[in-house]
N, C-alpha and C positions, 0 to 999 in steps of 0.2 A: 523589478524592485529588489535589492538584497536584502538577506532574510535576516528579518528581526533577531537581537542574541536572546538565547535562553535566559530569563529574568533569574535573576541572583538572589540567593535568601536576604533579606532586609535592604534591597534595593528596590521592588516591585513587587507588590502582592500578587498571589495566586490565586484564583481562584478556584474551588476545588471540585474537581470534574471526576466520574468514572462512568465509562459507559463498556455495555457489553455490543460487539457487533460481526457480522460476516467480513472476511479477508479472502480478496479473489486477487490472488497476484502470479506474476509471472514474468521471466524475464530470458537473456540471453542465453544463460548457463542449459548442460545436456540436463536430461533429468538425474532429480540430486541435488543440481547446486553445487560447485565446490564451495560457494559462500559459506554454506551449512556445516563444509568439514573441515575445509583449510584458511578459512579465511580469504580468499582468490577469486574471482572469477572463472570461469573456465575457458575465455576467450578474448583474456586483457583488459575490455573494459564491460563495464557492468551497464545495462540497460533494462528498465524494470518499469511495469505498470501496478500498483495496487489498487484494488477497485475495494469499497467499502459501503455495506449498509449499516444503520447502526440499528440495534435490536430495541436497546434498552438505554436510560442513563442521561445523567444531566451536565449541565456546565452550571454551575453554581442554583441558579433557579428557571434556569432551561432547560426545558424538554428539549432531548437531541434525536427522541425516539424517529424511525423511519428515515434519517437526511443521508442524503448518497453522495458519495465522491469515489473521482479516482487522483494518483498521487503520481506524477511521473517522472523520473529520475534517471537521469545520463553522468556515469561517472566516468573519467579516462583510464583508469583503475580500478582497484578493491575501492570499496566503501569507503574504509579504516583513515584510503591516505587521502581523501578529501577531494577538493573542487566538484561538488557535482552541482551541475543545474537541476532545479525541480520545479514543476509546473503541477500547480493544481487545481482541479474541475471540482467547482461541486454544483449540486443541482438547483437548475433557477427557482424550483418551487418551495427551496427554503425562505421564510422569516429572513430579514436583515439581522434579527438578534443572533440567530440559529447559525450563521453563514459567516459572524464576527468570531462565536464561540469557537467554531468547527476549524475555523485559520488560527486559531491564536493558539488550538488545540497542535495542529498539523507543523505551526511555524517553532515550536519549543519553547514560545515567551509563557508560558503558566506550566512546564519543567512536565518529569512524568515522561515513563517509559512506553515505547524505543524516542519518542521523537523530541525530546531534550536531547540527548545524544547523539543521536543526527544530524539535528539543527548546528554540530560543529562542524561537520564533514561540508556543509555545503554554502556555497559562494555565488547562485543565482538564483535566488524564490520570485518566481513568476505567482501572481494571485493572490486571491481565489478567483478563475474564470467562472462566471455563470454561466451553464450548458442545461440543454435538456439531456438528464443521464438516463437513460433507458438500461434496465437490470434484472436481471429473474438468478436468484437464488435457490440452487438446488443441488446442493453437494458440489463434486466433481464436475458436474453438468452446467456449472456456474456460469454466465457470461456478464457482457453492460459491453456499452456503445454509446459514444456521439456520433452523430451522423455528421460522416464529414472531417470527422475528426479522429477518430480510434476505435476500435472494436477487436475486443477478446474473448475466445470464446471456450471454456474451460472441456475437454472432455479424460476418460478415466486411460489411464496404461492400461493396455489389453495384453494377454496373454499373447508372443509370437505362434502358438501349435495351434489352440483351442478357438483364439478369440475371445474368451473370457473376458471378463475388467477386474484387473487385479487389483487387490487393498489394500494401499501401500503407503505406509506412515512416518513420518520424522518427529519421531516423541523426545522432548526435552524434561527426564521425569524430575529434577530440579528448577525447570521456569528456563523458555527459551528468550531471545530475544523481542522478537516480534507476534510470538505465540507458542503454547507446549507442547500442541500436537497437531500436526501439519498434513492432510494427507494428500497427498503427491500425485500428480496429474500430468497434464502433458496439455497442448491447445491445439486448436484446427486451425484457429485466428487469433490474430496474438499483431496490432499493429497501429499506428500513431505517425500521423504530419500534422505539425503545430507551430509555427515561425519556423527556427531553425532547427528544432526537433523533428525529426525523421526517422523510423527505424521499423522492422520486421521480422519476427521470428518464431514463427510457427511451428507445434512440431517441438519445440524445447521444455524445460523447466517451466512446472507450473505447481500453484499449492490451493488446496481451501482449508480454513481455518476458523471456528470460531475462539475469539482472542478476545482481551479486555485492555481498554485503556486505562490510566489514571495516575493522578500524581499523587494520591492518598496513600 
């Protein structure tokens, strides 16, 4: 289905949402990201999983407390210059209310940062797939899984000498894009077959984040 436009001020009410929640994402780029610093990819096109619980927070008089998703995005490019397909899973044991808010949320028709803004970049929105999302939130440690379908499995950069797990952060001290303080990971598992979506890269760019949504 093509993705709904961002609703317009006095074209379509918003409804007004903020929720707080865990951000498990990961994508092609080395660790870093040049997304973070140049703008770029760092291997031409951009492919990226975001996995989401939410902690806290409503859609106007919905509880969104505990709903899981992940967000999946193939760009041939940078973000910036558009076309990407996106496919998004959320979990079967949401409420039909809970699972309208959560896409309407995701697709940028009720505005609100990053995903008003996104919602221009892109020219295929698959969803919401109903999946069993299987998830254990725990820092750096993060993972979620369809069976069948994708599985990411978040773990920490380690030190090359010691082995250590080094703690290593992407802090936005004025307000980032999709979060201010990111701290930087790397995966063991990191991969997705879904129609024409196919892809794997393990080993690269990965982040955990606690972030806030809202168009307030």
């Amino acid at each position: 289905m093509p993705l709904p436009a961002a609703a317009a001020p006095g074209v379509a009410a918003r409804i007004p949402y903020r929720v707080t929640l865990h951000q498990i994402e990961c994508c092609n780029c080395n660790h870093g990201c040049g997304c973070q610093f140049a703008g770029y990819p760092d291997h031409g096109s951009c492919e990226f999983l975001i996995g989401f619980q939410i902690i806290d927070g409503r859609f106007g008089t919905v509880s969104l407390a505990g709903a899981r998703g992940v967000v999946v995005c193939v760009y041939p490019g940078a973000i910036h210059e558009g076309n990407g397909k996106v496919v998004l899973f959320l979990d079967r044991a949401l409420e039909a209310e809970q699972v309208a808010a959560v896409a309407s949320i995701l697709s940028g028709q009720m505005g609100g940062m990053p995903w008003e803004a996104l919602a221009g970049t892109v020219t295929s929105f698959t969803g919401p797939v109903l999946e069993s999302i299987e998830m254990t939130v725990s820092g750096t440690h993060s993972s979620y899984r369809i069976p069948g379908v994708l599985e990411v499995q978040q773990e920490p950069i380690r030190d090359a000498v010691s082995g250590q797990e080094k703690d290593v952060h992407i802090v936005y001290p004025g307000g980032g894009f999709m979060w201010n303080d990111g701290s930087v990971c790397t995966t063991s598992a990191m991969q997705i077959r879904h129609g024409d979506i196919a892809f794997a890269h393990p080993g690269r760019y990965a982040c955990y984040a606690r972030t806030t949504w809202t168009n307030q």
